[in-house]
C-alpha positions in Angstrom: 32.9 36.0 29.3 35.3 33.8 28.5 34.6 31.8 31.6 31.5 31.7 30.8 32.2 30.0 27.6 34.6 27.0 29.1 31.9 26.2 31.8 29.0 25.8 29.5 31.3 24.2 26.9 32.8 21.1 29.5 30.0 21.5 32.0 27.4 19.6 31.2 24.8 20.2 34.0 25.8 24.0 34.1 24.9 24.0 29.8 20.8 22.0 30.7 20.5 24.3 33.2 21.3 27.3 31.4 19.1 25.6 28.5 16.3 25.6 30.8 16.3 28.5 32.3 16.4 30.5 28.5 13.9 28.7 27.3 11.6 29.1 31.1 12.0 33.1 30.3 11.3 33.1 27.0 7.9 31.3 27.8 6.8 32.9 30.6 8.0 36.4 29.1 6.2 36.0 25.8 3.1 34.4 27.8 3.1 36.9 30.4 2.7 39.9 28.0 -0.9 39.1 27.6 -1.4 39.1 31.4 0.5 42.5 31.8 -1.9 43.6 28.9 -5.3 42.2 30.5 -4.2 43.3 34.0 -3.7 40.3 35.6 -0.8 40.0 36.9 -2.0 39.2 40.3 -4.0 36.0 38.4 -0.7 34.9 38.2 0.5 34.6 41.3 -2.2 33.1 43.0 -1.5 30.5 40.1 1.5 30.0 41.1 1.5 29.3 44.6 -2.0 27.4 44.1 -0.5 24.5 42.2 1.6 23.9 45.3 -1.0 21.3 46.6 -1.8 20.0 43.2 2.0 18.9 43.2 1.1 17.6 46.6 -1.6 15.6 45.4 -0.1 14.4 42.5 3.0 12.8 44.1 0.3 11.1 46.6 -1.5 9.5 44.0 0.8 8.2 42.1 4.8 8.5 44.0 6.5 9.6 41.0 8.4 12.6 40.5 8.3 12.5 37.0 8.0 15.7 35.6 4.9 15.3 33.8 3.2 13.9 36.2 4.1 16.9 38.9 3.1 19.6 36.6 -0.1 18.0 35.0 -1.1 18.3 39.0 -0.1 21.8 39.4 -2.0 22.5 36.6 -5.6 21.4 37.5 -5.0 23.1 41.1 -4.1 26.3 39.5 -7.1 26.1 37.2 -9.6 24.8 39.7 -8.1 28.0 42.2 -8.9 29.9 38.9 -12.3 28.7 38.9 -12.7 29.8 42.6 -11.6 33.4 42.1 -14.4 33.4 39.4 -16.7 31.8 41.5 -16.1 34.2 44.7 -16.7 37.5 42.3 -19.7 36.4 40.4 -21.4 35.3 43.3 -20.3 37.3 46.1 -19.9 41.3 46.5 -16.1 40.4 47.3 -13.6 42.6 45.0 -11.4 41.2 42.7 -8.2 41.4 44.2 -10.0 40.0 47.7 -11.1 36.9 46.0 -7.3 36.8 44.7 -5.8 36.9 48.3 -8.2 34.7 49.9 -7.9 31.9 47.2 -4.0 32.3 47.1 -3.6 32.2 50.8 -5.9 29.1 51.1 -4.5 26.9 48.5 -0.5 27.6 49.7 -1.5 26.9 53.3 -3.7 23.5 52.0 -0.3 22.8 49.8 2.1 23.8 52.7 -0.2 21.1 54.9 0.3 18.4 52.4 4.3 18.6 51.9 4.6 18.6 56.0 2.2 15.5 56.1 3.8 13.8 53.2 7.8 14.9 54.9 6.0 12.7 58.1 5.4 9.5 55.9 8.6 8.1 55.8 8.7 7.9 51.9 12.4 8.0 50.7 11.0 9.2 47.1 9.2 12.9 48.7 12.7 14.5 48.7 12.6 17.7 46.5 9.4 18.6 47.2 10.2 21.2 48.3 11.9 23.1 45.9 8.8 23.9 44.3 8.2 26.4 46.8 11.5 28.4 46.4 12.8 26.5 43.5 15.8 24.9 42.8 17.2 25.5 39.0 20.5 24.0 40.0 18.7 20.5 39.9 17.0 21.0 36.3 17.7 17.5 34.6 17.4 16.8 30.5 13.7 15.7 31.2 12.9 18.8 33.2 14.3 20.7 30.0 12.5 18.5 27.3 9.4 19.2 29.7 9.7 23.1 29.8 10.1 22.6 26.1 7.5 20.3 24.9 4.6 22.2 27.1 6.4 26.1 26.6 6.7 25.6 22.7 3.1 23.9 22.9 1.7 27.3 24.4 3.7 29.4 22.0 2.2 27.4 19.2 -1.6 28.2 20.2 -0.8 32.0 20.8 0.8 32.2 16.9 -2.6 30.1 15.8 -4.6 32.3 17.6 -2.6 35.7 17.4 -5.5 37.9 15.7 -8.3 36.2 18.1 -6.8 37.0 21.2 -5.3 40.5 20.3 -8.9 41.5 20.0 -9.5 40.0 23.7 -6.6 41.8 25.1 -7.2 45.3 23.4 -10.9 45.5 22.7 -12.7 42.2 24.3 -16.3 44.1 23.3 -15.4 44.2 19.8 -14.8 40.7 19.9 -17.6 40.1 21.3 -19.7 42.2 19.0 -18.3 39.9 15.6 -19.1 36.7 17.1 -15.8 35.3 18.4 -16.0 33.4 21.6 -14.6 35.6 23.9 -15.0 33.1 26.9 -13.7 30.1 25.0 -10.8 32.6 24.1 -10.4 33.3 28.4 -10.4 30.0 29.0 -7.4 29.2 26.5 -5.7 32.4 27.3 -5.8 31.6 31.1 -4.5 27.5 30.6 -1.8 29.0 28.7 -1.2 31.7 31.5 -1.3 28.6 33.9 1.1 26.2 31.5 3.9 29.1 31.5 3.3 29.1 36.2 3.6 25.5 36.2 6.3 24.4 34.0 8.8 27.2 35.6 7.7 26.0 39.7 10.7 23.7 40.2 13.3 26.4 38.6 11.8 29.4 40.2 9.2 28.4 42.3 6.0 29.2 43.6 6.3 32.4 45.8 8.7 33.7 43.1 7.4 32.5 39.5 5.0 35.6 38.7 8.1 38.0 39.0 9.3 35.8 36.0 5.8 36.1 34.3 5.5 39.6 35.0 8.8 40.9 35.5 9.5 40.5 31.0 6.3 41.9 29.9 6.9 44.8 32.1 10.3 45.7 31.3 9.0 45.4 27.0 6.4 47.5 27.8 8.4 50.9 28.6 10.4 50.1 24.7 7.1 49.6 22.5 3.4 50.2 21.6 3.4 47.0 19.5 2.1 43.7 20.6 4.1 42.0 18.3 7.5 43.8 19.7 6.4 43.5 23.1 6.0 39.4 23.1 9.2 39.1 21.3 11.5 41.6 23.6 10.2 40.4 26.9 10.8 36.5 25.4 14.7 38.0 24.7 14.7 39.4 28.1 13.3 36.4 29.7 15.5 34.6 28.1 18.8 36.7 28.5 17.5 36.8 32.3 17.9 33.4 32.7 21.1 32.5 31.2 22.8 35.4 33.3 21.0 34.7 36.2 22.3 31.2 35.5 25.9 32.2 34.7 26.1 34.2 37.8 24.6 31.9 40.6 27.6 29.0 39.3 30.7 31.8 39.4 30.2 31.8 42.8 29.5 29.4 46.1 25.6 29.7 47.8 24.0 31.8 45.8 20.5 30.1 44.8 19.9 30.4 40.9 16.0 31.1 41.1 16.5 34.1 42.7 19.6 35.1 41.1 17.1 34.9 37.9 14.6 36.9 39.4 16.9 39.6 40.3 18.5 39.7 37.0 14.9 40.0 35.3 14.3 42.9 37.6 17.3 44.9 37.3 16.0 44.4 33.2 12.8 46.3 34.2 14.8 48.8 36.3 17.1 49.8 33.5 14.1 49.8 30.9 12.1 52.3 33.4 15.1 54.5 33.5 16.3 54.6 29.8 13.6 53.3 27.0 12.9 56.3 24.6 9.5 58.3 24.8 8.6 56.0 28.3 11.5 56.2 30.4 12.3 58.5 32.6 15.2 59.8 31.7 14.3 60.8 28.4 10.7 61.9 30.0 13.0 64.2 32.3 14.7 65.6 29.1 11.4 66.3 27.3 9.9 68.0 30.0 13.0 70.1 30.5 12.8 70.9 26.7 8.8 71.5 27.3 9.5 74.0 29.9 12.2 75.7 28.0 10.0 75.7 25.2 7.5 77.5 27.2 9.6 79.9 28.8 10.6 81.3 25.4 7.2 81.3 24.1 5.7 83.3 27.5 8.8 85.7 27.0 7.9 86.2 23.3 4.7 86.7 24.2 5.7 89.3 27.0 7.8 91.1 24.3 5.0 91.1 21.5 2.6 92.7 24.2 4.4 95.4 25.2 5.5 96.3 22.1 2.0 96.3 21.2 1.4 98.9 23.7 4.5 100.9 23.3 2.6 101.0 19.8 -1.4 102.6 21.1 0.5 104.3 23.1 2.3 106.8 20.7 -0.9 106.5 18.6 -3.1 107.7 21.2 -0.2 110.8 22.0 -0.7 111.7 18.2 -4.4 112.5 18.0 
């Protein structure tokens, strides 16, 4: 611990990374609740590794890195892959989770394609691309940071502004409906905020790991509470908490990627909140059902007791007369 505390106190790129990487859990912990809630977990991964080609494109267009710039593009290709999973399941008899598959294999081959063509080009500037595939939090700069910031705190802002509203869509979306709230307009902002939290967390994580970190939070509140409120702000703290360990632990030691490192520490968080949160885990589901079928044992020997008394009793009456 006290390591810990001289690295990020002298070292400075150790400290934005660590910054970025609390601040990329919170985010995509509080955001990802609401696609834990809806069941759409799976939305975010193809989100995730369909914004690969609209980083592609971007860089194409315009040959700048800038952070902006590189996640404003993986923003419209995760929304327009949105649009296609839509698309593919109102107007074909493909399944959900088929149209899911087909659009998220499509766009990361497309994506794939573009980095190979643009690693061919002979432009010095195309190095780092990709990182966005596996991620790289090592390389998180101030602007990365002030990115993941601006945007995550942006999103935050519109789920407090819109708290009531898109409760209702996540727990009862007929209800809505039936008062006159928009529930597609609310979809529509609930899934750009779903695809704000992918993008702005592809460079740290990247994209074929990025819904474990959207996911992974929202999972591991859900086994402590019933309460949405709870729920967004535990799997922000464990997002967070994820990120600076995951952070902490990748630099105390030689070749040891940080994305990952994140993503392992988020899941060992679900793992211990599956095994010991009270009335879900299942430890404490083990001890209830031990005490269940103790309860029951003494209630069906009770019972066994009562009855043949009972008949100890008719039968001495029935020897009298």
């Amino acid at each position: 611990m006290l390591d810990f505390f001289f690295l990020t106190r002298f070292d400075y790129t150790l400290m934005v990374v660590s910054i970025g990487a609390a601040l990329l859990g919170a985010i995509s912990g509080a955001l990802g609740t609401y696609a834990v809630l809806r069941r759409q977990s799976l939305l975010g991964d193809t989100i995730s590794h369909a914004a690969l080609p609209g980083i592609a494109i971007a860089f194409m267009l315009t040959g700048s890195k800038t952070p902006l710039i590189l996640v404003l593009g993986a923003a419209i290709a995760g929304w327009i892959a949105t649009l296609f999973v839509v698309g593919i399941v109102r107007l074909t008899r493909i399944k959900y989770d088929s149209a899911l598959g087909i659009v998220l294999s499509t766009f990361f081959g497309f994506g794939l394609v573009l980095l190979s063509w643009i690693q061919h080009q002979g432009n010095a500037n195309q190095a780092g691309l990709d990182t966005f595939i596996f991620g790289q939090a090592a390389t998180l700069l101030q602007r990365d940071v002030l990115t993941i910031g601006i945007l995550g705190g942006l999103a935050l802002l519109i789920t407090s502004i819109l708290w009531k509203e898109l409760k209702l869509l996540v727990f009862d979306e007929g209800f809505a409906a039936s008062i006159g709230l928009p529930t597609r307009l609310l979809d529509i902002v609930l899934t750009s905020l779903l695809v704000i939290a992918i993008v702005i967390g592809l460079q740290a994580v990247g994209a074929v790991l990025m819904s474990a970190m959207l996911v992974a939070p929202a999972v591991a509140a859900r086994q402590w509470t019933n309460r949405l409120n709870l729920m967004v702000i535990l799997a922000g703290c464990f997002g967070a908490f994820s990120g600076v360990v995951g952070t902490f632990i990748s630099s105390s030691a030689t070749a040891i990627p940080t994305g990952p490192t994140i993503i392992l520490c988020v899941t060992f968080m679900v793992v211990f909140s599956m095994a010991l949160a009270p009335n879900r885990g299942l430890l404490w589901n083990s001890i209830k059902q031990s005490r269940n079928r103790h309860s029951l044992k003494l209630a069906t020997s009770s019972l066994v007791k009562s009855t043949s008394v009972n008949n100890r009793i008719e039968e001495n009456d029935n020897r009298k007369y």
